[in-house]
GUVOTI-151372 format. One record per atom (N, C-alpha, C): residue number from 0; residue in one letter; atom name; x, y negated, z negated. Coordinates in Angstrom, 1 decimal, always signed. Example, Ala and Ser with C-alpha at 12.3 -4.5 7.8 and 13.67 -1.06 7.14 Angstrom:
{0; a; N; {+13.2; +5.7; -7.8}};
{0; a; CA; {+12.3; +4.5; -7.8}};
{0; a; C; {+13.2; +3.3; -7.8}};
{1; s; N; {+12.8; +2.2; -7.1}};
{1; s; CA; {+13.7; +1.1; -7.1}};
{1; s; C; {+12.9; +0.0; -7.9}};
This chain:
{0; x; N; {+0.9; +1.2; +0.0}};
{0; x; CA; {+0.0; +0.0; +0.0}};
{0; x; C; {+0.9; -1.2; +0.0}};
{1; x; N; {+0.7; -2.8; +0.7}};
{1; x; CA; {+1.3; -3.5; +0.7}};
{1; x; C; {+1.3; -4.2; -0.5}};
{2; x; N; {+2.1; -5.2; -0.7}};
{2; x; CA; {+2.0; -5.9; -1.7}};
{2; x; C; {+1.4; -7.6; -1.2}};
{3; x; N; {+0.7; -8.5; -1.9}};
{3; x; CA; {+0.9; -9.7; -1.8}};
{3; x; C; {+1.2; -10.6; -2.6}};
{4; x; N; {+2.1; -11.3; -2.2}};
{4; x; CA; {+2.8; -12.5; -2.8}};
{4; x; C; {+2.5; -13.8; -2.5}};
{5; x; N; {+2.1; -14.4; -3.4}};
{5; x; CA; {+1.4; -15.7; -3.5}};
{5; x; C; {+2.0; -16.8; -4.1}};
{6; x; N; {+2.3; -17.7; -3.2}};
{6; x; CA; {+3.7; -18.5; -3.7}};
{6; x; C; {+2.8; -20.1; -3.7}};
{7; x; N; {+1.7; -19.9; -4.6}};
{7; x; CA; {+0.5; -21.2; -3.9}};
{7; x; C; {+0.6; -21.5; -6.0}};
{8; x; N; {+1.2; -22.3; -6.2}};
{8; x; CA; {+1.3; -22.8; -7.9}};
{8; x; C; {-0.4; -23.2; -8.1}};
{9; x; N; {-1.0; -23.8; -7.6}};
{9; x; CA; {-2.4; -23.9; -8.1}};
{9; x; C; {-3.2; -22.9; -8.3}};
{10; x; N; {-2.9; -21.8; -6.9}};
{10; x; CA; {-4.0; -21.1; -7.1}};
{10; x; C; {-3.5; -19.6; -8.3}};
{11; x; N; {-2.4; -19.5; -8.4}};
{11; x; CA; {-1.7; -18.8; -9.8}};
{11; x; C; {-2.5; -19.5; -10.7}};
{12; x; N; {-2.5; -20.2; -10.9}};
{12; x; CA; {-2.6; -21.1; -12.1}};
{12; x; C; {-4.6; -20.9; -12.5}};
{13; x; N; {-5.2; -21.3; -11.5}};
{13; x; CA; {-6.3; -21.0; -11.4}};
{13; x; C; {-6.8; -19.2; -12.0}};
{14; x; N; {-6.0; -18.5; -10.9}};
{14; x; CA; {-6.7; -16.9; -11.0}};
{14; x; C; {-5.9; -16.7; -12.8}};
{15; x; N; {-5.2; -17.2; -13.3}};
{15; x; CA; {-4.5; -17.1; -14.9}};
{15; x; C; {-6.0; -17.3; -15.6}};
{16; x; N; {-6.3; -18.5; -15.2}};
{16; x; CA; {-7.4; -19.7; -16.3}};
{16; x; C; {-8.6; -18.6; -16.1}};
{17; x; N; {-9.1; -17.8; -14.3}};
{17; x; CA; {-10.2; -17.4; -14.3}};
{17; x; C; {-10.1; -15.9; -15.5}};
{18; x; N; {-8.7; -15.2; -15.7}};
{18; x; CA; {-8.6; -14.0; -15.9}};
{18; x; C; {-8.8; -14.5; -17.6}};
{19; x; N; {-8.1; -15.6; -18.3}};
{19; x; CA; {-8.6; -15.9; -19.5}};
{19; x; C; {-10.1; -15.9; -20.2}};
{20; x; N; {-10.4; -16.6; -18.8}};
{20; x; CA; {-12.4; -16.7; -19.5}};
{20; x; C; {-12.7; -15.9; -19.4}};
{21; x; N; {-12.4; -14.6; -18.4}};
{21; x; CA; {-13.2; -13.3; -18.4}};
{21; x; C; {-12.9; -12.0; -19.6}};
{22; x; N; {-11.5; -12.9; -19.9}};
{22; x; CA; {-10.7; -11.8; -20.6}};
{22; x; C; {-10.3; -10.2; -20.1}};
{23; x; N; {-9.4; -10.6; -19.3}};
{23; x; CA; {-9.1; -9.4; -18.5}};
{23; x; C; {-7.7; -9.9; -17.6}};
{24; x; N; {-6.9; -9.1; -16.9}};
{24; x; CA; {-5.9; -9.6; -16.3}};
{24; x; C; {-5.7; -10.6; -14.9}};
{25; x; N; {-4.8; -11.0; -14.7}};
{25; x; CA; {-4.7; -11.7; -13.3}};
{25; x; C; {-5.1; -11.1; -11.8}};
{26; x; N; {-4.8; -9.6; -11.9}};
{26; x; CA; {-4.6; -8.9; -11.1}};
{26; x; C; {-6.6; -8.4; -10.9}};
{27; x; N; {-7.0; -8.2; -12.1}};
{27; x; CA; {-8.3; -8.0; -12.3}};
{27; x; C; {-8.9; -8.9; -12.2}};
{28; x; N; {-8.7; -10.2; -12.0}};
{28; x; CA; {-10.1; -11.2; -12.1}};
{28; x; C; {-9.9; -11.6; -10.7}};
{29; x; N; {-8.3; -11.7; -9.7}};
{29; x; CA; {-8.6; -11.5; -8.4}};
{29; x; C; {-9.5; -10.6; -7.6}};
{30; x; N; {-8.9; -9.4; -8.3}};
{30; x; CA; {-9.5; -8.0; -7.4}};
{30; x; C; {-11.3; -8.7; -7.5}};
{31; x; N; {-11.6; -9.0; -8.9}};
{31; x; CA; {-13.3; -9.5; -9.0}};
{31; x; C; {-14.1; -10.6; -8.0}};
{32; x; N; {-13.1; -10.9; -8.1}};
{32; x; CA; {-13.4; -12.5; -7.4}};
{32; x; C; {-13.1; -12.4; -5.7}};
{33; x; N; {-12.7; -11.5; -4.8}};
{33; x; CA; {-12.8; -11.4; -4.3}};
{33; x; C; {-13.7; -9.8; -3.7}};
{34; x; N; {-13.7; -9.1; -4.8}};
{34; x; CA; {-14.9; -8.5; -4.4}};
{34; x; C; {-16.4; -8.8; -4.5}};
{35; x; N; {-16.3; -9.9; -5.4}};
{35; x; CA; {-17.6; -10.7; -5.3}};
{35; x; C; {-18.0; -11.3; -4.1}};
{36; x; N; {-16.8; -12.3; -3.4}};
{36; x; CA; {-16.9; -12.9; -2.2}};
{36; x; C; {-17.4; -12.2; -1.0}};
{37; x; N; {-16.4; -11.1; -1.3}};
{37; x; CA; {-16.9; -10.3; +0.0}};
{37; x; C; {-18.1; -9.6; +0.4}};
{38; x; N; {-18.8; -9.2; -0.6}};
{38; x; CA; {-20.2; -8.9; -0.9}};
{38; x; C; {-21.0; -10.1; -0.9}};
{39; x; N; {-20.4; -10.9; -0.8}};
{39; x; CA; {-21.5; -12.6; -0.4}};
{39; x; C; {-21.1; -12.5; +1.2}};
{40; x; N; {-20.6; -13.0; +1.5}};
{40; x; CA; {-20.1; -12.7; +2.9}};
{40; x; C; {-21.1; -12.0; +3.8}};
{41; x; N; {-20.6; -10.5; +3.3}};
{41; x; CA; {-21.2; -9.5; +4.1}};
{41; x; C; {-22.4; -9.8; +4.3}};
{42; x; N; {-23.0; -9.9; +2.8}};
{42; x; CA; {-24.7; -10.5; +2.7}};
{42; x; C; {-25.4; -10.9; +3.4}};
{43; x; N; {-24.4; -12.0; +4.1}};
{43; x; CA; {-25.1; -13.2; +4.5}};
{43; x; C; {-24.4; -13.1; +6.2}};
{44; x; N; {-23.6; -12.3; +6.6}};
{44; x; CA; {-23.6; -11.7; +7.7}};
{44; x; C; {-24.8; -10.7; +8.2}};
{45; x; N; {-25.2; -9.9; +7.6}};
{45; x; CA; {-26.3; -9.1; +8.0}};
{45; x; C; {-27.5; -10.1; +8.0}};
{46; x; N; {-27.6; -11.0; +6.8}};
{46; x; CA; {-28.8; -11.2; +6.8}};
{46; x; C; {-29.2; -12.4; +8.0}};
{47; x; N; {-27.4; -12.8; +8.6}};
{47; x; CA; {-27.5; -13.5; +9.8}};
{47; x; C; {-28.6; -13.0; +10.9}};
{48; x; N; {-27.6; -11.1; +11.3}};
{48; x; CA; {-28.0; -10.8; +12.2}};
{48; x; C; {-29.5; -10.0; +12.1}};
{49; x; N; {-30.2; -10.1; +11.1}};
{49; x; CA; {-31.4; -9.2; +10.7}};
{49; x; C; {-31.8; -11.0; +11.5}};
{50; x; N; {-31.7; -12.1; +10.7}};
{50; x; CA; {-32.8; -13.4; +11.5}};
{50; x; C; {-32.9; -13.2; +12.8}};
{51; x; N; {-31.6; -13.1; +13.2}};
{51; x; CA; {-31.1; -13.6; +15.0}};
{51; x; C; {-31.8; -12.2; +15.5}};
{52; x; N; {-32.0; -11.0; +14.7}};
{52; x; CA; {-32.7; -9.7; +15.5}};
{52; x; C; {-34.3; -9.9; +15.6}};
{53; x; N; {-35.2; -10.5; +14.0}};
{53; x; CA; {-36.2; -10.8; +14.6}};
{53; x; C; {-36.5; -12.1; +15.2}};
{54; x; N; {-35.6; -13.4; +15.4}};
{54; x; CA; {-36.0; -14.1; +16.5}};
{54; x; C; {-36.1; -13.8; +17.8}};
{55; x; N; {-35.5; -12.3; +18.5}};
{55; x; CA; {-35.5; -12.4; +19.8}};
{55; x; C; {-36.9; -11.1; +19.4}};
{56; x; N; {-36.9; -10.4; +18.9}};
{56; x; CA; {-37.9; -9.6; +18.8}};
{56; x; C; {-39.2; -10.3; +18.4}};
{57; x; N; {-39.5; -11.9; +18.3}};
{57; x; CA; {-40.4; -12.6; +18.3}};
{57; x; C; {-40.9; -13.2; +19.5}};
{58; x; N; {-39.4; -13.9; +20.4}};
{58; x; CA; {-40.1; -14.0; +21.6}};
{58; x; C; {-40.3; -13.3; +22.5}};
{59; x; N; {-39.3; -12.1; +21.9}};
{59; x; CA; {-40.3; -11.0; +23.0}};
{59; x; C; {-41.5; -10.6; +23.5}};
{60; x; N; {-42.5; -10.4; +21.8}};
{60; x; CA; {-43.2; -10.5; +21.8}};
{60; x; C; {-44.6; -11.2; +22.1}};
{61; x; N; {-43.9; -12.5; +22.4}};
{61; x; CA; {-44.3; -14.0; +22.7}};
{61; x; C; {-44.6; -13.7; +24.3}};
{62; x; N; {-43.3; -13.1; +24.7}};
{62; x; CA; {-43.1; -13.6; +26.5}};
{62; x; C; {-44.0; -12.0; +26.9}};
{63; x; N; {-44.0; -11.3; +26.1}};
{63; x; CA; {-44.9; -10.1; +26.7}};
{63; x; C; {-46.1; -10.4; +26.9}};
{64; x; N; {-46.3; -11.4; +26.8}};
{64; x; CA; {-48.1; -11.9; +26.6}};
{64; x; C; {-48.2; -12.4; +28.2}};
{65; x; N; {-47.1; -13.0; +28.3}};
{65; x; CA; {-47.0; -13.6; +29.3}};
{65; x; C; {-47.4; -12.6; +30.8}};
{66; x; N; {-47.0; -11.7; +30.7}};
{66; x; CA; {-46.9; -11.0; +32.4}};
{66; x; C; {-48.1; -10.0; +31.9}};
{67; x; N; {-48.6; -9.9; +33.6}};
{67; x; CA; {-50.2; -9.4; +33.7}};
{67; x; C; {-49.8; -8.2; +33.3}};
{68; x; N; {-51.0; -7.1; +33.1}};
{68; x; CA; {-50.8; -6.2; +32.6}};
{68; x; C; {-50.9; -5.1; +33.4}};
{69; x; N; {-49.7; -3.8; +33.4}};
{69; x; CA; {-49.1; -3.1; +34.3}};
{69; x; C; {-47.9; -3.5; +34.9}};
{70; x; N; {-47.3; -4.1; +34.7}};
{70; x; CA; {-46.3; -4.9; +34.8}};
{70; x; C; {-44.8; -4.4; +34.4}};
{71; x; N; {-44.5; -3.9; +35.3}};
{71; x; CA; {-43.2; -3.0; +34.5}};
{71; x; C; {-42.1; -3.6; +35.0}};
{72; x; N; {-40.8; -2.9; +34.9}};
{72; x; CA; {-39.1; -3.8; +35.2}};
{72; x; C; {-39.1; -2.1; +36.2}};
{73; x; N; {-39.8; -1.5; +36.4}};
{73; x; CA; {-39.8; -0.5; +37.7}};
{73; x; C; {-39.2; -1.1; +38.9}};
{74; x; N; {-38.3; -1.0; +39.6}};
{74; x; CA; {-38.4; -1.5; +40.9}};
{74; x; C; {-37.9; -0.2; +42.1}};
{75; x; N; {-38.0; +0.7; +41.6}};
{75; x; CA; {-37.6; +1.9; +42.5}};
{75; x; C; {-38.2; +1.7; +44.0}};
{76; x; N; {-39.3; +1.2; +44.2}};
{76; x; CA; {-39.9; +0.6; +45.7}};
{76; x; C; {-38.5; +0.0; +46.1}};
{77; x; N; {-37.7; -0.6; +45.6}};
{77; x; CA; {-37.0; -1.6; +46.5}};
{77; x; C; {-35.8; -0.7; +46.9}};
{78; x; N; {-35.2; +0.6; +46.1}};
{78; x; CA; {-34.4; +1.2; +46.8}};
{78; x; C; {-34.5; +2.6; +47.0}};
{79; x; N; {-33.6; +2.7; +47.8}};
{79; x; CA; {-33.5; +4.5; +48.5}};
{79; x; C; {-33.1; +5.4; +47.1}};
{80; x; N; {-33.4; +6.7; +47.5}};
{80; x; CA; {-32.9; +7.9; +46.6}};
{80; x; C; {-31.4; +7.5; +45.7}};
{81; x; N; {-31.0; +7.1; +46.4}};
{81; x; CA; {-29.2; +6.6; +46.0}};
{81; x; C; {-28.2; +5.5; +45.2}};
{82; x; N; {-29.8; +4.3; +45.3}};
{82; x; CA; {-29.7; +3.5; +44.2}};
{82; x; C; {-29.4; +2.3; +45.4}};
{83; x; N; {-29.7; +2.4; +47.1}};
{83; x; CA; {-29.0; +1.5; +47.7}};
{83; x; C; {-30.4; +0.6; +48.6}};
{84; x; N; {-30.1; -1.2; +48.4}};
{84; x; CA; {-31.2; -1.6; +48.8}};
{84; x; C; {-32.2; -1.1; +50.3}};
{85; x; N; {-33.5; -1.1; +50.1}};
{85; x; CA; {-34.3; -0.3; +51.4}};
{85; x; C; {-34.0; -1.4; +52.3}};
């Protein structure tokens, strides 16, 4: 496993102060604090693409209304057995 080294004086200083309040180590209130982030993150990545899935599955919905009915994306009339235009 690699190691990281953090040569940032504030943010040592900080992850010390967060590991005091929690009472626990340096190494542990990082590993927390960034498993917390990342579980926010992810969160709010899915819950991006769950919006952005049912807005297109709304106008779908929406534009289906739109074309008469019988109405298919069929177009095999327009080509030969082979896939090439008639």
């Amino acid at each position: 496993m690699g190691q990281l080294n953090i040569k940032d004086a504030a943010l040592i200083a900080e992850a010390r102060e967060l590991a005091a309040l929690i009472g626990t180590t340096t190494t542990e209130a990082i590993r927390q604090a960034v498993h917390e982030r990342l579980a926010r993150e992810t969160l709010a990545r899915d819950d991006h693409r769950r919006r952005r899935y049912e807005a297109i599955m709304e106008i779908s919905d929406r534009t289906a209304k739109l074309f008469p009915p019988g109405t298919s994306s069929d177009h095999s009339d327009l080509y030969d057995e082979i896939g090439l235009p008639k």
